[in-house]
N, C-alpha and C positions, 0 to 999 in steps of 0.2 A: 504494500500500500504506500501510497504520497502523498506528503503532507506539503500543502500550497499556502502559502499567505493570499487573501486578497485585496491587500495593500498592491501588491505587484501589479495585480489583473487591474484594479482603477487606475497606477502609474500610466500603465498602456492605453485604455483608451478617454483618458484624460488628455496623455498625450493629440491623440487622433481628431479628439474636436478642436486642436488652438485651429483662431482663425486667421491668417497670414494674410494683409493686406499689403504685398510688396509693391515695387513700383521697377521702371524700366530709367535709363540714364541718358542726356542729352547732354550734350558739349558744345562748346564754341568759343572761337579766338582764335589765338595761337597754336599753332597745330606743329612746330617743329620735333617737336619728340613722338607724335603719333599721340596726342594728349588729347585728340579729337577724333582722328577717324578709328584709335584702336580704344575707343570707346566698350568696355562688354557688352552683349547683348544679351537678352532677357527682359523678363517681367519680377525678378525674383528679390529685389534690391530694396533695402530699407533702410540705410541712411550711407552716407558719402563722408569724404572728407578729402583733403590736395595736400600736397606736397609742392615743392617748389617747381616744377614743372609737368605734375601727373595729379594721378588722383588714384582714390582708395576708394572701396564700397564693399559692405557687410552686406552679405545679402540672409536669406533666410533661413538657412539650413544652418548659419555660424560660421559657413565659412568667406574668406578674402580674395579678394578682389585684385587686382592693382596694372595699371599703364602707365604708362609717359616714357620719361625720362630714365635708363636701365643702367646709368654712369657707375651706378655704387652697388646694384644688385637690388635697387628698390623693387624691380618688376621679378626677376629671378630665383630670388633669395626669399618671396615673400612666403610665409606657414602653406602649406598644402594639406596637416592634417587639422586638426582639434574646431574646438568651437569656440567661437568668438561671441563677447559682447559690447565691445567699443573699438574704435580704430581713429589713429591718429595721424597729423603728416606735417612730418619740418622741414628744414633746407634741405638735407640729404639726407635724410632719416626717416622711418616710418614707427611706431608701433600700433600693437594692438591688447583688448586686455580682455583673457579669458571668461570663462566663466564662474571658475573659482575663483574670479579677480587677481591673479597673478599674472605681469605683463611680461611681454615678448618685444624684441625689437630687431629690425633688420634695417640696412643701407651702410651709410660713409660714419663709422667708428672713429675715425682717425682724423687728422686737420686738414681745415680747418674747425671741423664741427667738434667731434666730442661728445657730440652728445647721445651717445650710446653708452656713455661711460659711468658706470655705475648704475646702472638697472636696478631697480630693491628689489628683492628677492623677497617669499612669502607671497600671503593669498589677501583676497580681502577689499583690493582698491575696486574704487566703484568709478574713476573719470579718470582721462589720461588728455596730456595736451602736448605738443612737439613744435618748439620752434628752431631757429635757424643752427643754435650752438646748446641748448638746454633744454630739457623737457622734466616735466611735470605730472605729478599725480595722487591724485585725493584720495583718502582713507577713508574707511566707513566711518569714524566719528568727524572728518570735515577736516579733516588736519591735510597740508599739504606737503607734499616729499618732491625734493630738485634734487636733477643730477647733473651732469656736464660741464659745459664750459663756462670759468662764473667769472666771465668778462663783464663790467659793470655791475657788478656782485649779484648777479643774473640768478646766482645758486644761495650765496651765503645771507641775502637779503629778503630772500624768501619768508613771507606772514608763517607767524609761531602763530599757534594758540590752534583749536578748532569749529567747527560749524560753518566751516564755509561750503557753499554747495553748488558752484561749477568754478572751471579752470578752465583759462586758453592761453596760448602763447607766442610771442610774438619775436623778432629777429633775437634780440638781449635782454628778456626780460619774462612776466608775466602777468596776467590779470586776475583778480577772483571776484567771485560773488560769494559774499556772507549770507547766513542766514533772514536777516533783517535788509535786504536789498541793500545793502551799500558796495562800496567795487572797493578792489584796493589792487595799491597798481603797485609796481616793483623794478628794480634793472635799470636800462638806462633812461636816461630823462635829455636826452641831446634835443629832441624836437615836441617838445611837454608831452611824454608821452605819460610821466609822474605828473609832473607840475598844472595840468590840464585838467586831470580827471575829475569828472565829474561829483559834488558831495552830494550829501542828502541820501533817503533810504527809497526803498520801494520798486529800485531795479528788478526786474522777472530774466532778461538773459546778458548775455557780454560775449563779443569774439573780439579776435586781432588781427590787427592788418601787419606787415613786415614794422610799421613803425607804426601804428595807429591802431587808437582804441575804439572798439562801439559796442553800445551798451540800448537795450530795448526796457523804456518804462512800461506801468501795467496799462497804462492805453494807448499801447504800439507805438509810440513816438519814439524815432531814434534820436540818438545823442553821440557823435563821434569829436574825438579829441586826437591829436597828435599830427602826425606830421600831414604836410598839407600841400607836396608839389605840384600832384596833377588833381587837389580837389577834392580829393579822398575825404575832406572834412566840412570844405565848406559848401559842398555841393550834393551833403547826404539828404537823402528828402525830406520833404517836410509833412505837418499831416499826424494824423494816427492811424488805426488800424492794422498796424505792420505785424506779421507773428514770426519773422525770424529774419535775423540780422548780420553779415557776413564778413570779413574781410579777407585781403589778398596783400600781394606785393602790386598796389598802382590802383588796385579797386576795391572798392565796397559793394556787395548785393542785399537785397531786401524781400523779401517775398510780402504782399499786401494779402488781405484776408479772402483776396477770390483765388490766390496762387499765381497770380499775376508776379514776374521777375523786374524789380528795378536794379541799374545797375551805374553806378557814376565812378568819377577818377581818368583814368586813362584811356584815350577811345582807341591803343597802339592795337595792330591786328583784329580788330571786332570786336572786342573785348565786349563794348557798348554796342554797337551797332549791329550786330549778328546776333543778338542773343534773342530768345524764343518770345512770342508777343502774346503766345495765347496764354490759358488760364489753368488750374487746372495743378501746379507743382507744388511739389511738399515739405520742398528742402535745395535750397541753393549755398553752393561754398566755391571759392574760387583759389586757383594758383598765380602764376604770372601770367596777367592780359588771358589767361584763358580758366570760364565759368563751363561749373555741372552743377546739373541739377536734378532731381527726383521728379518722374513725373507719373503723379496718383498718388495713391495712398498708400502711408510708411506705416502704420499702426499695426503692430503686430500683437495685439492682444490677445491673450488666453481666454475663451470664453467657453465655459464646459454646457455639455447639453444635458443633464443629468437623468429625463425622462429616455432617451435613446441610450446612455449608457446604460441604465438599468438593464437595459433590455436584450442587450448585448451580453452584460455581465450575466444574469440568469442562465440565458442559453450559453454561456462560457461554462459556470458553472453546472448544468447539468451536463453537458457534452464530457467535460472532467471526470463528472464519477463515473459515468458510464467506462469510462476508462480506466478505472482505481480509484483515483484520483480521493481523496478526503481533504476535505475544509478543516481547519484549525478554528477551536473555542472563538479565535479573535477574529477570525473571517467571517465566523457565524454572527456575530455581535456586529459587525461593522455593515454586515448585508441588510440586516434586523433595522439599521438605522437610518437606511439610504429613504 
């Protein structure tokens, strides 16, 4: 005879009802490394993110993505097995961060970057950010962990304390959101990328541009700070509505509340001019002069159906004994309660 738990049997078709809302990827600009036409195809993708001249995307199964630029093994080198639940992208560097939140990194180790250098080891982070020389990563209580290159004290300048609850990163430096919506900025401050930011509370998201900060209040309105050659600050939209907010090396993107893409900064190769008009996208990030973007719906929620599992589970369970098979005391009780 065999004894079955039926914890196992609901693992399974618990599994079976998540509902996977993936989306498919669009590109545009700059296309010298294949950062546009070797675009992945599919429907299967649920969120993105760039590197200095490519891009990354998680798709639904957990696993990575990656094109562009292949100088340091960004494309090559990238994980082929395990499962993923965040993905990041700096100058020559990529990571990504598990599912037991232990992170992984691949690209340029060595100079001028660095910043592969020191990885934390252990499980547990729940956000990862990579920028040009340093990257960054948030612990389950909000505390932040730097490694790399700590040019402009990029690394040693790094916020103590915890409850902070996202991170990005930018050429020398970083950004964070506290729990209480305020930002705290770090690194270098050459073109007010400190000296600019924004006070006061009530911030909902933050990214970074190579030298520029922007940050999304709760009624869409962005606010960008920092450096400002081609516009990147003072040419961010105006307005509310907005639900998510972007930066690059030369541009800023914005998504408004129909999925509509705005895009300002540098109009070098298409950057601005090429990019998509219709409606309808879930998620825009950008690298150099070239934007991707998500287009449908990212939400990958678990949503169980519990009158069809039932019903599956019964007929599981009788097909089982039919076979020897025997329920355990704790099977029996957990069926009793469905």
């Amino acid at each position: 005879m065999h004894l079955i738990n039926l914890s196992w049997i609901l693992l399974f078709l618990f599994h079976g009802a998540q509902q996977t809302n993936a989306a498919t990827i669009t590109a545009w600009g700059w296309n010298y490394y294949g950062q546009v036409t070797n675009v992945p195809t599919g429907s299967d993708f649920t969120t993105l993110a760039a590197y200095s001249e490519g891009g990354i995307a998680l798709r639904s199964n957990g696993s990575i993505a990656v094109w562009g630029d292949n100088t340091f093994g960004q494309v090559s080198n990238a994980p082929t097995s395990g499962f993923y639940k965040a993905i990041a992208g700096g100058g020559g560097h990529l990571l990504a961060l598990r599912t037991d939140g232990s992170i992984v990194g691949w690209g340029n180790s060595g100079p001028p970057f660095y910043a592969l250098n020191g990885i934390p080891t252990g499980t547990g982070f729940t956000a990862i950010a990579a920028g040009d020389h340093t990257s960054y990563a948030l612990a389950a209580d909000g505390s932040i962990v730097a490694w790399g290159l700590d040019a402009y004290n990029a690394v040693t300048s790094t916020p103590t304390g915890t409850g902070f609850k996202q991170i990005a990163a930018n050429a020398y430096g970083g950004i964070a959101l506290r729990a209480d919506g305020s930002i705290a900025t770090w690194g270098e401050d050459t073109y007010g990328t400190i000296s600019n930011t924004p006070s006061g509370t009530g911030f909902i998201s933050i990214d970074a541009g190579r030298r520029t900060g922007y940050a999304l209040r709760a009624d869409g309105s962005i606010v960008a700070w920092g450096w400002d050659l081609n516009q990147e600050v003072t040419n961010a939209p105006k307005g509310t509505g907005f639900k998510q907010v972007a930066g690059s090396d030369g541009n800023g993107f914005a998504l408004n509340a129909a999925g509509e893409i705005q895009v300002w900064g540098a109009n070098s190769l298409g950057a601005i001019s090429d990019r998509p008009l219709s409606s309808g996208f879930s998620m825009v990030v950008g690298s150099a002069y070239t934007g991707y973007a998500l287009y449908g719906s990212n939400d990958t929620s678990v949503v169980p159906e519990p009158s069809s599992s039932l019903i599956c589970l019964l007929f599981s369970s009788l097909l089982l004994r039919s076979k020897g098979w025997k329920f355990s005391k704790r099977a029996l009780h957990d069926l009793t309660q469905m």
